[in-house]
C-alpha positions in Angstrom: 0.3 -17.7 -19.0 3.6 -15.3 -19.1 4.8 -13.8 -16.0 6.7 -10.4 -15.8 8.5 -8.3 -13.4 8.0 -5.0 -12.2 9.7 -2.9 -8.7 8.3 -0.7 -6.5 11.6 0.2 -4.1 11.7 3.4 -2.2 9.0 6.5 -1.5 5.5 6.6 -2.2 5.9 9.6 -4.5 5.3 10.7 -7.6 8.4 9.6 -9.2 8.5 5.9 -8.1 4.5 5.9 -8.9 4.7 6.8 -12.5 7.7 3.9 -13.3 5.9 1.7 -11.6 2.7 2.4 -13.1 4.5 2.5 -16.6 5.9 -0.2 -16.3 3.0 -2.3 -15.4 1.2 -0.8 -18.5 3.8 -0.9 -20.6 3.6 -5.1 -20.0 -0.4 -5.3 -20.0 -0.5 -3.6 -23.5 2.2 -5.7 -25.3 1.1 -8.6 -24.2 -1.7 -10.7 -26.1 -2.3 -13.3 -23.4 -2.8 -13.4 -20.0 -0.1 -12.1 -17.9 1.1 -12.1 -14.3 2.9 -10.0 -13.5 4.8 -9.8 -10.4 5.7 -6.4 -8.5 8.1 -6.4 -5.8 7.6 -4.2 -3.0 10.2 -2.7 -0.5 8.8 0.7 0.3 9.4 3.2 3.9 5.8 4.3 2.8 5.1 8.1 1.5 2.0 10.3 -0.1 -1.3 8.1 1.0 -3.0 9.5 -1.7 -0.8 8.3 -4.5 -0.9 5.0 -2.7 -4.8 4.5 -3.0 -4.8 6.2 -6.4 -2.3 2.9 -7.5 -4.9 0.8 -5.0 -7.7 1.6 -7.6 -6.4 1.6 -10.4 -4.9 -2.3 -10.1 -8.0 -3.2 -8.8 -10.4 -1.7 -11.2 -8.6 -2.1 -14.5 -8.1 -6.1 -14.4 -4.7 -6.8 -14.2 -3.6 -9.4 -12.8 -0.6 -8.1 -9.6 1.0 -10.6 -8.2 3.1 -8.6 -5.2 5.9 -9.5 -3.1 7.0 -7.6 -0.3 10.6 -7.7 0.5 12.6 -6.0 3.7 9.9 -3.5 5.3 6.7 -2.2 3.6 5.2 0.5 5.8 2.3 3.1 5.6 0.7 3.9 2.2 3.3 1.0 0.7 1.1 -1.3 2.4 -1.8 -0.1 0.3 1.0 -1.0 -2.7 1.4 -4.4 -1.9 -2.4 -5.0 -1.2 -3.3 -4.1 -4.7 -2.3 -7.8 -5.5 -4.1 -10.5 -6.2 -1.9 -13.1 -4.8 0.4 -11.3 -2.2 3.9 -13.4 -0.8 6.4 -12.4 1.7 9.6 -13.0 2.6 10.1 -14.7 6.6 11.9 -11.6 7.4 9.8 -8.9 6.1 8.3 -6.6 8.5 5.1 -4.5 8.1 4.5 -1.0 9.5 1.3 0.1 10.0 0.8 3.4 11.9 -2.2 6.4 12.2 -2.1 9.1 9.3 0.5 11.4 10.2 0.5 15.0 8.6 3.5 17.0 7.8 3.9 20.9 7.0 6.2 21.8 3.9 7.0 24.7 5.4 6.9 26.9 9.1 3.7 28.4 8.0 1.2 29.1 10.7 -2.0 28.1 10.1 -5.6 29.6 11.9 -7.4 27.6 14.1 -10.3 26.8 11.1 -7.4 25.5 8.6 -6.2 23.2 11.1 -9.8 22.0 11.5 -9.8 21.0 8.1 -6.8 19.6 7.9 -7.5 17.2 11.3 -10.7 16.3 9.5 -9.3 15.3 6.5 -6.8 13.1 8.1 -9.0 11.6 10.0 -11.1 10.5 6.5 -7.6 9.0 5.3 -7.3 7.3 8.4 -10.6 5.6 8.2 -10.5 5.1 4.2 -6.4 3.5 5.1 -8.6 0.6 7.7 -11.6 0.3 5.2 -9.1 -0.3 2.8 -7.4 -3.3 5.0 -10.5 -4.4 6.0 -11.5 -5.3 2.6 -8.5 -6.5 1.6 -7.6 -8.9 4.5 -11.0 -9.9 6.1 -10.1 -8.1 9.4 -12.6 -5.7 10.5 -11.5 -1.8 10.2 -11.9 -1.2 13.8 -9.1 -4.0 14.2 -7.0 -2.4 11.6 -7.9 0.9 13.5 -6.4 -0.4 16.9 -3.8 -1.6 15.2 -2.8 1.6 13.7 -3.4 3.6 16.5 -0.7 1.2 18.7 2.2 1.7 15.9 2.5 -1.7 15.0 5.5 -3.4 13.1 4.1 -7.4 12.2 6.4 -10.3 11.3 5.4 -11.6 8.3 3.8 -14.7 10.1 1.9 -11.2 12.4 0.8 -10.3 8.8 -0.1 -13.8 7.5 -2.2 -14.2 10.4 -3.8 -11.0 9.7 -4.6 -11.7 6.1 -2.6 -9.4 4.9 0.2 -12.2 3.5 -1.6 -15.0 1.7 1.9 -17.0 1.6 5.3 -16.9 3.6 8.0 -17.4 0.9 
């Protein structure tokens, strides 16, 4: 079994998402064996949705994601880094987990109703964010939801113990 490289460094944004997705493609097509392949994560976090969209698609297409999280991995880069199979830390990463937090592009001013929507819909990421843990760690989402809610920055051994980190490296 071969093993191969890939990095995921920076924003959760469009940019970083489609070299990191092309690379990891790029690797599964050329190769005729099975292949690890190992992505290294260092991410301030970014667009949630872009982040479960790369969730999915590692998980549902079979390829095997070895990740490594290096320095901080926070927000949707968590979701990243949970995408592998076998997930390793470094003893002085740090995790950021936080609530969904909405931004405006611009000074717009929005009616009551759109603001509705838009508090309902981060609400859904919110909860689809903890499912998302929950299934991936073994921790329940309400845990993941307290969590969250109390801006939390875990140690490595924090995350371990969360089953979030399989291995300390």
């Amino acid at each position: 079994m071969r093993e191969r490289t890939v990095y995921f460094l920076g924003k959760v944004d469009e940019a970083n998402m489609r070299g990191t997705l092309s690379g990891i493609q790029e690797i599964s097509r050329a190769q005729k064996r099975k292949t690890i392949i190992t992505l290294y994560v260092t991410s301030p976090g970014g667009y949630f949705p872009l982040a479960v969209a790369f969730y999915d698609l590692i998980r549902t297409e079979g390829t095997y994601l070895k990740t490594i999280a290096l320095g901080q991995v926070s927000s949707a880069a968590i979701l990243i880094f949970l995408a592998g199979e076998k997930r390793l830390a470094s003893s002085h990463t740090r995790f950021h987990v936080h609530e969904m937090i909405r931004g405006w592009d611009s000074a717009e001013q929005l009616p009551l109703s759109d603001l509705e929507k838009v508090t309902a819909e981060t609400k859904a990421e919110q909860e689809l964010m903890c499912k998302i843990l929950a299934e991936g760690t073994g921790l329940p989402a309400e845990k993941w939801e307290e969590i969250s809610r109390a801006e939390t920055f875990l140690t490595a051994q924090q995350a371990q113990e969360y089953g979030l980190v399989h291995r300390i490296i």
